[in-house]
Structures are given as structure tokens and as C-alpha cells.
C-alpha positions, 0 to 999 in steps of 0.5 A, a space after each residue: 421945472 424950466 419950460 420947455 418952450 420958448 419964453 416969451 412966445 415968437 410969432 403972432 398971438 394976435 390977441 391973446 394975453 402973452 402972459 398967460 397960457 391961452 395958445 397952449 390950450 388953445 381948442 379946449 373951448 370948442 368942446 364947451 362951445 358944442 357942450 352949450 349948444 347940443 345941452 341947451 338944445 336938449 329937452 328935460 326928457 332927454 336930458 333924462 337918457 342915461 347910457 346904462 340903467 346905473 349910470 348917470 342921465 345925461 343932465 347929472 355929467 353935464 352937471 358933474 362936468 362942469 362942477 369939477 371945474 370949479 372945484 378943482 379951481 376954487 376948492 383945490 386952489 382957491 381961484 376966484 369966481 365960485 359965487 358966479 356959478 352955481 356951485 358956490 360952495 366948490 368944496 360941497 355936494 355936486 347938482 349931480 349928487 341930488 338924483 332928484 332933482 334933475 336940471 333943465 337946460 337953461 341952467 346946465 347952460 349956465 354951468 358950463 358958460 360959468 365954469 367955463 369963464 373961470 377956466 378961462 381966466 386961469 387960461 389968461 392969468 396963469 403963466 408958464 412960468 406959475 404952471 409948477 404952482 402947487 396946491 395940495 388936498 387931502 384924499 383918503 388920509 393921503 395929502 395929494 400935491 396937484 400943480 396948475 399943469 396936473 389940474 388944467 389936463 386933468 380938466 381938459 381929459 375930464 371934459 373931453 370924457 365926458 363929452 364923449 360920453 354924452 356924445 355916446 349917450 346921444 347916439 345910442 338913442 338916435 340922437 345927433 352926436 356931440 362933435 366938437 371938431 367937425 366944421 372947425 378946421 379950416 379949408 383950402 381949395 385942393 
């Protein structure tokens, strides 16, 4: 599958790594950025509200979210970097798969800053060219083939979902919402 951009990139990427594919994702990290700031700032209880009584707490889709990640790029296709998130086994239970055992703060922090650091460096290694790079997974007797472009916007729509969700979550109890974007256009004088 050819790229349908121009290779190698024109213009100014400043420094970003012109092998990788850092511009095209290019904002992706804002909503970790809100994610650790709006999560960290939030008590125990609050980490606690759920938006329906048989739906996860707040802490439990933090957690979620940011395990997928490492799932998806550990246990599916073998990137480096599990054994420096919580999840170092990307392939077994989930935080959010142990209802009784509700996290803290500091250690969603920690989950999604580490999880954030492998999607990163896909971000910075990956390639146009490697995007097509397939990796396969059985589900329901079935093998799934994934490429590195199905899996990086699947990660992408996951976590924008789910910040939504929070961001919901958070409204619904008269809490600050969860915007990613307000503050991070630049402006010009009318």
C-alpha cells in the first residue's frame, strides 16, 4: 500500500524525527496531557463516580485506557516497553478488571505518562512506509490481522471516547470537564 503523502516530508518539522510518524498524529498527546492533569488532580472519591450505576468508576477507564495501549502495542505487536508501566504482563487482566481495588491518583498518573511513552516512541519509530506492518490476534476462534495504521487510530478514537466519557462523568456531578483543546489554538489579533 503506497502512502499517499509526500515521502520524505516538505517543509518544517522542526524537530520532530522525519522517520517517524510524529506530524501525522500530531495533538494526540494533548488529550494525555488534560488526561494527567484533570486525573491527578482528582480524589479517591471522585475517582469513584461512575456515569450509570453498571458502568465503570472514573479511575477503572482511566485505567482501562491506558492498559489498552499497552496491549495493543506489546501484547498485539510486540513493541518494547511493557516492564515500565504497570501492566507488564500486556496480555493478562487489566487494573480495571479488579473492581476491588479502586487506584489512586498517583498511579493512574503513572499509567497513562507510562503508556503514553510507548505510543510515543511507535510515534518516533514507526515509518509511513512500516504503517502497513501487520500483526495478527486470535479472537473468538477468529485470526484478526491488525496493521500499525488499523491499531495507532483504534488507540487514538479509544482514548478520545473515553476522555470523553470522563469529561461526562465529571459534568454530570458538577465537576470541571476534561477539555483538551481549549487554550491550545493559537491566536492572532482580529
Amino acid at each position: 500500500m503506497a502512502c499517499p503523502l509526500p515521502w520524505p516530508p516538505r517543509g518544517n518539522l522542526g524537530d520532530i524525527d522525519q522517520r517517524g510518524v510524529v506530524r501525522f498524529y500530531e495533538g494526540w498527546q494533548l488529550t494525555n496531557e488534560r488526561l494527567v492533569t484533570t486525573i491527578g488532580a482528582l480524589s479517591l472519591e471522585q475517582l469513584e463516580l461512575r456515569p450509570a450505576p453498571h458502568l465503570w468508576p472514573i479511575w477503572s477507564t482511566t485505567a482501562h485506557l491506558a492498559g489498552a495501549r499497552v496491549y495493543w502495542l506489546c501484547g498485539v505487536f510486540k513493541e518494547p516497553g511493557a516492564d515500565s508501566t504497570p501492566f507488564t504482563d500486556p496480555n493478562g487482566d487489566g487494573w480495571e478488571d479488579d473492581p476491588s481495588h479502586p487506584r489512586e491518583a498517583n498511579e493512574l498518573v503513572f499509567a497513562l505518562e507510562s503508556s503514553w511513552a510507548i505510543v510515543q516512541q511507535c510515534l518516533e519509530r514507526w515509518t509511513p512506509e512500516t504503517l502497513n506492518h501487520e500483526a495478527r490476534r486470535v479472537r473468538d476462534d477468529k485470526i484478526q490481522v491488525h496493521t500499525r495504521q488499523s491499531v495507532l487510530m483504534r488507540l487514538l478514537t479509544h482514548d478520545a471516547s473515553h476522555a470523553g466519557e470522563i469529561s461526562q462523568t465529571l459534568g454530570m456531578y458538577g465537576l470541571p470537564e476534561l477539555d483538551i483543546w481549549t487554550g491550545r489554538a493559537p491566536t492572532v489579533s482580529a
